[in-house]
C-alpha positions as CSV (number, residue, x, y, z in Angstrom):
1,X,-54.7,-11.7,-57.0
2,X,-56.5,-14.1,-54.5
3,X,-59.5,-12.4,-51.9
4,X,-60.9,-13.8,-49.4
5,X,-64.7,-12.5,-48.7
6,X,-67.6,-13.2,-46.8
7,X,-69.9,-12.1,-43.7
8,X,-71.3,-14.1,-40.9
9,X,-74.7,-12.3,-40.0
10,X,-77.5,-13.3,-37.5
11,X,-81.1,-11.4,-37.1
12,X,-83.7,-12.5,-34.3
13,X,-87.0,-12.9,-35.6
14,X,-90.4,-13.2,-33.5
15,X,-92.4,-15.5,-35.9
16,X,-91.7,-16.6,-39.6
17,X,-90.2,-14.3,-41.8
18,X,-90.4,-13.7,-45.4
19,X,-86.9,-11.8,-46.7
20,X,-85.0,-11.1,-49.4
21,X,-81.4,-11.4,-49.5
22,X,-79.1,-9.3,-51.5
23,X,-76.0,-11.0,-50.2
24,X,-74.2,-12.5,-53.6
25,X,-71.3,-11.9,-55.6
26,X,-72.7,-9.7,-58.4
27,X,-73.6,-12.4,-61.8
28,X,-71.0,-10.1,-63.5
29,X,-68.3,-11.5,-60.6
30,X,-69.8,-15.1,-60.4
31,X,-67.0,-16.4,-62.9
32,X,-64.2,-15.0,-60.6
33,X,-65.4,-16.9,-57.4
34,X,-62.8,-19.6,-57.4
35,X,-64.4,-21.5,-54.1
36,X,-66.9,-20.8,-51.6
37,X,-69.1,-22.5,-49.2
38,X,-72.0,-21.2,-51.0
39,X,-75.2,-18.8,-48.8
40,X,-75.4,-21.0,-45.7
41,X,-78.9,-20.1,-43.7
42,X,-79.8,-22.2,-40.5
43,X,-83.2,-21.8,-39.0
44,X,-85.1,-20.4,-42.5
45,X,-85.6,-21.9,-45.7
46,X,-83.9,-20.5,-48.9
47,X,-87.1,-20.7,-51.3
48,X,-85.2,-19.9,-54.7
49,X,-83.6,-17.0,-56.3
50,X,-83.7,-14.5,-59.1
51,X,-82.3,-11.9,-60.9
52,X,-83.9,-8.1,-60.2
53,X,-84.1,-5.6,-62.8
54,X,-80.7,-4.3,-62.4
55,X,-78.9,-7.4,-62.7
56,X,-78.6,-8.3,-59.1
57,X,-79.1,-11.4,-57.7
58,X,-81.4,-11.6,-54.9
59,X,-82.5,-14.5,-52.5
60,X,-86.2,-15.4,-51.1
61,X,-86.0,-17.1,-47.9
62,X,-88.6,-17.7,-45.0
63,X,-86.9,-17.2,-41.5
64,X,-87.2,-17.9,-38.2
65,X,-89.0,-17.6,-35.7
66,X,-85.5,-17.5,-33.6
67,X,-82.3,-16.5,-34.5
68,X,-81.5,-16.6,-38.5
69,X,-78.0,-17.1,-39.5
70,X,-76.6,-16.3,-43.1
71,X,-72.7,-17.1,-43.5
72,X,-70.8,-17.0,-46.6
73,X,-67.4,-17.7,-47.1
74,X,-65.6,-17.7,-50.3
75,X,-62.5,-17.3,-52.2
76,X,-62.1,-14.5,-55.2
77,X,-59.9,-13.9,-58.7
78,X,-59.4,-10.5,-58.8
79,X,-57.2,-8.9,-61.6
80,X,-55.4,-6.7,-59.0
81,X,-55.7,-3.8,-60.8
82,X,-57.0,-0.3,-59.6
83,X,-60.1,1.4,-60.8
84,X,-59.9,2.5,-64.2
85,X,-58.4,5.8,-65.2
86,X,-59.5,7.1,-68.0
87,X,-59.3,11.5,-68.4
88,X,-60.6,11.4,-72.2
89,X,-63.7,9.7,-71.6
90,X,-66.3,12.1,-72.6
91,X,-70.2,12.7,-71.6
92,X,-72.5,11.1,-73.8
93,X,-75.4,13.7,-75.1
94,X,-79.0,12.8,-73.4
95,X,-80.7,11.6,-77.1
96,X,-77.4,9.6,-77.9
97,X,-77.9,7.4,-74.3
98,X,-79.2,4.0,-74.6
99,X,-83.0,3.3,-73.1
100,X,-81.6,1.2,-70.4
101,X,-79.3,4.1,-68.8
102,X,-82.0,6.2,-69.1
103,X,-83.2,5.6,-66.0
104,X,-80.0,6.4,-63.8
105,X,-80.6,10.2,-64.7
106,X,-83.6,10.3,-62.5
107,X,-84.1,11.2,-59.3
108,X,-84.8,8.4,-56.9
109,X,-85.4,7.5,-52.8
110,X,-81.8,9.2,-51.4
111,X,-81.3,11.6,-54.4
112,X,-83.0,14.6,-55.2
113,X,-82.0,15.7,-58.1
114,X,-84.8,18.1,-58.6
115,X,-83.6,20.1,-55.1
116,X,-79.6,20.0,-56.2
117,X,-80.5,20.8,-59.8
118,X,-79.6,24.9,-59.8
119,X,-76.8,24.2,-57.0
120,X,-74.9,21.4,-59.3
121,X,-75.0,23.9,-62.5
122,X,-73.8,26.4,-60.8
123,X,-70.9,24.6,-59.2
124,X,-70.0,22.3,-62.3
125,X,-71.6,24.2,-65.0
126,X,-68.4,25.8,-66.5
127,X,-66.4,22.8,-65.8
128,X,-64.9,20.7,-69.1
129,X,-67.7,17.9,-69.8
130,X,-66.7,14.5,-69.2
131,X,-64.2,12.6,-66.7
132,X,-62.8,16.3,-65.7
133,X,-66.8,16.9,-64.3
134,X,-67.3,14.1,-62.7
135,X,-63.7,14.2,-60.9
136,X,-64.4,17.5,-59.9
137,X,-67.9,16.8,-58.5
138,X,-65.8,13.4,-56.4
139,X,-63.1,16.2,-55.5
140,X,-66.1,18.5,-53.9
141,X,-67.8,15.7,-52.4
142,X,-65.4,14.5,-50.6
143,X,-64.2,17.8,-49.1
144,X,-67.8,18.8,-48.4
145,X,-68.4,15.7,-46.3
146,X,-66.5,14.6,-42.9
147,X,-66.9,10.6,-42.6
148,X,-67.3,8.8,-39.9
149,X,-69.2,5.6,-38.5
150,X,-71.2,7.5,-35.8
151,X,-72.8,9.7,-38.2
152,X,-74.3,7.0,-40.1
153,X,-78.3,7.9,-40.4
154,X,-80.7,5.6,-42.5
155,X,-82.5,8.2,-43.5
156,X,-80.3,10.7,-45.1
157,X,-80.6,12.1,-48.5
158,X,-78.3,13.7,-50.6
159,X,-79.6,16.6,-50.0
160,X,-80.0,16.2,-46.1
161,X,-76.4,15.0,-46.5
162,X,-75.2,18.1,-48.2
163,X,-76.9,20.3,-45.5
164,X,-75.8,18.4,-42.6
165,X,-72.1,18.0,-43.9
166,X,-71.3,14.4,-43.2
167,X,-72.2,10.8,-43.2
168,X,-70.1,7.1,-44.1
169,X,-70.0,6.3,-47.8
170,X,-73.4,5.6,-48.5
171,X,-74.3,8.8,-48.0
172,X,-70.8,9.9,-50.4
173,X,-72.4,8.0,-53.0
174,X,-75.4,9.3,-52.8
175,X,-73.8,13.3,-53.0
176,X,-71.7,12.8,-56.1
177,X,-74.6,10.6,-58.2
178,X,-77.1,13.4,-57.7
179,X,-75.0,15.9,-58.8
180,X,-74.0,13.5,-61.8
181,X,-77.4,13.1,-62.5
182,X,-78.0,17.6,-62.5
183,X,-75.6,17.5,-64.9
184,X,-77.0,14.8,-66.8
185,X,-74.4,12.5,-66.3
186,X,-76.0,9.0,-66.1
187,X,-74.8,7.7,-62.2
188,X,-75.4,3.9,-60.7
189,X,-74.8,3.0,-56.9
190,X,-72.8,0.4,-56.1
191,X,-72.0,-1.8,-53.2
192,X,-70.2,-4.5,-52.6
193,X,-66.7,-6.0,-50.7
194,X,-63.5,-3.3,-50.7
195,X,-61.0,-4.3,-48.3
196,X,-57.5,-2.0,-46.9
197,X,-55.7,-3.9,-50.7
198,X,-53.0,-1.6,-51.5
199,X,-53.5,0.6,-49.0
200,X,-52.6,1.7,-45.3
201,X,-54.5,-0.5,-42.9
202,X,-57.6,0.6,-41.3
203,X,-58.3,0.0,-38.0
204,X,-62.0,0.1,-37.5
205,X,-63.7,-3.4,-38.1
206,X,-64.3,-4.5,-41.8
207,X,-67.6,-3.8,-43.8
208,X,-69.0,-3.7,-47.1
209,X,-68.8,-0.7,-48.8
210,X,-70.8,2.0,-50.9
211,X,-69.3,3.7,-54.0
212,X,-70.7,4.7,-57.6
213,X,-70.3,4.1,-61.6
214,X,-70.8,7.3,-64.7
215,X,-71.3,6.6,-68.0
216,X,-69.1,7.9,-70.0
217,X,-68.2,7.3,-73.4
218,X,-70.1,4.1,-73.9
219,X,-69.1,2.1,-70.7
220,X,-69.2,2.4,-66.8
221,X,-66.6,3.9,-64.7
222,X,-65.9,3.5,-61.3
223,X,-65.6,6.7,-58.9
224,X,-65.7,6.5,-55.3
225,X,-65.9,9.6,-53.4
226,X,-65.0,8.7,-49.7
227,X,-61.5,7.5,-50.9
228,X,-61.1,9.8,-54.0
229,X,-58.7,7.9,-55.5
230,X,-58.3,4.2,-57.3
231,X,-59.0,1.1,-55.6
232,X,-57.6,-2.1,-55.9
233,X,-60.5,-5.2,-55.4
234,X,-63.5,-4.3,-55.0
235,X,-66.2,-7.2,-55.7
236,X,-69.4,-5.9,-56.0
237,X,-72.5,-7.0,-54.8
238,X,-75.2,-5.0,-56.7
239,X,-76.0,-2.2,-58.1
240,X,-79.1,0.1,-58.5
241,X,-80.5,3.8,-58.4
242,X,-79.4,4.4,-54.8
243,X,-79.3,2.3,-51.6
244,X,-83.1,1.3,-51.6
245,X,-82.4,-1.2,-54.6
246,X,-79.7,-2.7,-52.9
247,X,-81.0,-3.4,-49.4
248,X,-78.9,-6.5,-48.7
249,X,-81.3,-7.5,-45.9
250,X,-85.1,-7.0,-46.7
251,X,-87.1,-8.4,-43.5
252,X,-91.4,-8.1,-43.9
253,X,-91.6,-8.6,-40.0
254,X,-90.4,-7.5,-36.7
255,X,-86.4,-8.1,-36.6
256,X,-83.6,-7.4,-34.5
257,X,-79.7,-7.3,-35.8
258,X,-77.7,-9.9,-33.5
259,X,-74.4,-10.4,-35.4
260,X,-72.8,-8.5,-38.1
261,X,-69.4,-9.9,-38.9
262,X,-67.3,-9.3,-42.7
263,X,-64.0,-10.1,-44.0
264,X,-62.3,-9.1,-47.0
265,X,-58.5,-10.0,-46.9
266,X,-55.7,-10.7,-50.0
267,X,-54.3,-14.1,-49.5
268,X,-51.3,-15.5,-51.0
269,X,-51.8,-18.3,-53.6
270,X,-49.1,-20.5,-51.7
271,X,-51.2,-19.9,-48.7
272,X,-54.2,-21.4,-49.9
273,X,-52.4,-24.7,-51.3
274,X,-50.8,-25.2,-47.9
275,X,-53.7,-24.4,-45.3
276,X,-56.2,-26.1,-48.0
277,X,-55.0,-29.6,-47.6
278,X,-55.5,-29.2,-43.1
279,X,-58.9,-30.0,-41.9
280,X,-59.8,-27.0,-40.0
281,X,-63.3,-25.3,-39.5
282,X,-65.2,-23.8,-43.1
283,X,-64.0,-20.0,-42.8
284,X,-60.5,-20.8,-42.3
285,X,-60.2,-25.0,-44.5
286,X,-59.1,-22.5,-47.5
287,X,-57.4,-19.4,-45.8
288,X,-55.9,-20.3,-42.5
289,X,-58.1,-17.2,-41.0
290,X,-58.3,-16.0,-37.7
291,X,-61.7,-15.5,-38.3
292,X,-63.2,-12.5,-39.0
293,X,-63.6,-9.0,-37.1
294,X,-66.7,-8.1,-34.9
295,X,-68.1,-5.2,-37.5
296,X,-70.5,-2.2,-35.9
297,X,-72.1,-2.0,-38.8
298,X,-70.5,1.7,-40.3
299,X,-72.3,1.0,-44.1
300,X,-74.9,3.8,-43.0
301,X,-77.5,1.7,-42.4
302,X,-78.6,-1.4,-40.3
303,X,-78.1,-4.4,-42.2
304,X,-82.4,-6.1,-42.1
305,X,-83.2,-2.5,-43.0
306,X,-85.6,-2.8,-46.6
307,X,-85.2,1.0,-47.0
């Protein structure tokens, strides 16, 4: 399966800006990306890049002053498949984890594990360890939550989230990895590209999207709470402890969000060797795009925010 990705996003800045930009294909991914125009950034410098401690890779760039423009356009293998099934996988005792998973039992920014701790035994306690648990805590999430972009809120914890009784998938995310975590389920956030692929069409704009990986039985799995079932192509962008290690905009200066646009569309492979041979502009040489969709920015929280 062919996808075409990318985002065209602007920020106003009032003097030169240091950022960092969490805006590229996950390493793990960077095999699959068949084309692309590469991170494109008018009026800032891209200084160099690196690789965080989760694995992501992150850009350092000086902005402005002005409006900054970052536009990425690319095209995407994906094996077409949907998220991994897999109702045998079993928990992995806390002494038998590896050191490096360790630290996605802890409680971090957005989740609280030590307020949720008493409520998620007694909810999940007597539920069969393993994928069973962890379906069970996606099935509660997302029956406890109503989604929707308006109630998206920077701020919100898990706990606030639980409490409050809604949110967008961020905040999803956030719910079921805590109570993984109670229950001593190791639990990873995850964001990333996840377009309407094998699924009804939605009719709000495009956006990246928030959803989360367990380890069970040796290996990460993906669960995603908001849609409660498997996904076909998502291409992840990075992963962390919760939403504050994935900030895809970190601005350190005054900033204002002036363009937020994302596209995430199958194409046809006979589509692509037709439309790539006409000169048209970069977002559509490959595709034969319309362009993408004005987003309003439903993620859960404005795209320069570093928290």
């Amino acid at each position: 399966m062919l996808i075409h990705i990318g985002f065209d996003i602007s920020i106003g800045c009032l003097q030169e800006t240091p950022m960092l930009l969490m805006l590229s294909v996950h390493p793990s991914r960077e095999q699959d990306v068949l084309s692309s125009t590469a991170l494109r950034i008018t009026s800032g410098t891209l200084c160099s890049n690196y690789i965080d401690g989760f694995g992501n890779r992150v850009h350092r760039v000086i902005g402005g002053p002005g409006e900054v423009q970052f536009f990425y356009d690319a095209l995407v293998s994906d094996s077409g498949q949907p998220d991994t099934v897999a109702c045998d996988a079993r928990e992995t005792p806390v002494g038998a984890l590896p050191d490096d998973i360790l630290v996605y039992l802890l409680g971090s920014r957005y989740c609280e594990t030590d307020r949720m701790s008493e409520m998620a035994w007694g909810l999940f306690g007597n539920v069969a360890p393993g994928w069973n648990r962890v379906q069970a805590i996606c099935d509660y999430v997302h029956n406890h939550l109503a989604f929707g972009y308006p109630f998206a809120r920077a701020t919100r914890s898990a706990f606030e989230g639980h409490q409050e009784r809604q949110g967008v998938c961020r905040d999803f995310a956030h719910l079921a990895i805590t109570l993984c975590r109670c229950l001593n389920i190791p639990a990873r956030y995850c964001t990333g590209f996840l377009g309407d692929i094998g699924v009804p069409k939605d009719p709000a704009p495009m956006d990246f999207s928030a959803w989360f990986e367990v380890w069970l039985d040796g290996k990460w799995y993906t669960f995603d709470a908001r849609h409660n079932h498997p996904r076909i192509g998502r291409i992840v962008m990075g992963y962390g402890r919760d939403a504050t290690d994935v900030a895809m905009i970190s601005t350190f200066g005054q900033h204002t969000l002036a363009k937020f646009q994302v596209w995430t569309d199958e194409v046809e492979a006979s589509s692509v060797a037709n439309d790539s041979s006409q000169q048209q502009s970069p977002q559509s040489q490959l595709f034969g795009a319309t362009g993408p969709q004005v987003h309003a920015n439903g993620y859960g929280k404005p795209i320069s925010m570093m928290t």
